[in-house]
N, C-alpha and C positions, 0 to 999 in steps of 0.2 A: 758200758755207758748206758745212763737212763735218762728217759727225758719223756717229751711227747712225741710224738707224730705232727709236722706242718703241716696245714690246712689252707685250701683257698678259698674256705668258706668267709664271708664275709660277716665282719663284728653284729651283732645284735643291737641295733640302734632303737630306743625309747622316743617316741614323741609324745608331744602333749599337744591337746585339742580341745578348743572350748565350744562347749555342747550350750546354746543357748534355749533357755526355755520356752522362749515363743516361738520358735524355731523345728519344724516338724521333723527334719534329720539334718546331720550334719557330717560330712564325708571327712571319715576320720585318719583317712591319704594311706588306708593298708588294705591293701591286695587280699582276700581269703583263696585258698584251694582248700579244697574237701577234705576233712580229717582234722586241718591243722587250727594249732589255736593260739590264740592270742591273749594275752594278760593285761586287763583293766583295771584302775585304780583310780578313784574320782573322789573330789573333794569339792564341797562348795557352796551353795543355796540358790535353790530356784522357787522361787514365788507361782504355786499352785495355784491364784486366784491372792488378793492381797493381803486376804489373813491367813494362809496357809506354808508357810517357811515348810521348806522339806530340804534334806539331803540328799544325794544319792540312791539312799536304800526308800527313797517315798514315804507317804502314809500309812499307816498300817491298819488308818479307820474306814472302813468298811461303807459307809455313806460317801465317798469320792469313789467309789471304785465304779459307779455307771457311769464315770466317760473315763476308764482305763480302753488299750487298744484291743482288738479285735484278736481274742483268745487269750488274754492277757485280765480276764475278768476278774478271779481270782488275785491276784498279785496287786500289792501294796501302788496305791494310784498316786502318778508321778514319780516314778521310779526312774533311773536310768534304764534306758533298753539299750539291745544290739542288733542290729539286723544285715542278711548282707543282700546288699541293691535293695533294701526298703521293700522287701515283700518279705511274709511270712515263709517261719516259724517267726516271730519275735521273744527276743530270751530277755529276761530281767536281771541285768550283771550288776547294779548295787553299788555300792561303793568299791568291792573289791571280788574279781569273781576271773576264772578262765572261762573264756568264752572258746566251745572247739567251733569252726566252722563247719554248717550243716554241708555248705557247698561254694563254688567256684564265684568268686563276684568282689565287688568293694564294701568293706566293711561300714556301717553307718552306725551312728551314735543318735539316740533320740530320746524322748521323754514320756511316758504310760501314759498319755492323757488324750484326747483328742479335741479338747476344748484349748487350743491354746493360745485364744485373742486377750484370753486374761492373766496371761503368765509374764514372768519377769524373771531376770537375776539369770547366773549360770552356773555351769560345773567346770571343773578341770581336770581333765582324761588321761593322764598317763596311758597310752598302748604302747604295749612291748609284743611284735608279733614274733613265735617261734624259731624265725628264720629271717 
């Protein structure tokens, strides 16, 4: 006889989460422990400022990136971030990216920017976390 092995692990459920732009984080309802990771996938438009339409993956002009977040200089401004409990490391997950957890906390979803009284519009977050 072949087959699998039963399991009581429980199914891997997908949610989705709208990450709004003016919006400084937004609790994306998944748990992190240390190591593990989570898979993100975002779709959408968020208004940088009113003439600035951006996706997921941000800007990749270089004149926005002085109000990107703090260590996040570099990287395409207004970007999707990830953070867990909204302190650093912040990672820039893009439109589609695995995010592993640096450490133990609630995963949070937010935007490179820290100007964000002039933003609009939003994303939609597919997270699939590991487990």
């Amino acid at each position: 006889m072949t087959g699998t092995a039963p399991t009581d692990a429980p199914p891997v459920v997908s949610i989705q989460v709208s990450v709004i732009g003016a919006k400084d984080w937004t609790d994306s309802g998944v748990s992190c422990a240390a190591g593990h990771t989570v898979e993100l996938n975002a779709t959408g438009i968020v208004l940088a400022a009113a003439t600035v339409p951006v996706g997921p993956d941000g800007s990749p002009n270089p004149a926005y990136r002085s109000s990107n977040l703090e260590g996040l200089g570099a990287a395409n401004h207004a970007a999707l971030v990830a953070s867990v409990d909204r302190t650093a490391p912040f990672a820039v997950v893009g439109s589609s990216a695995t995010y592993q957890c640096p450490g133990a906390g609630k995963l949070y979803l937010g935007v490179n920017d820290i100007g964000l009284d002039n933003n609009s519009g939003q994303w939609t977050v597919t997270v699939t976390p590991d487990e």
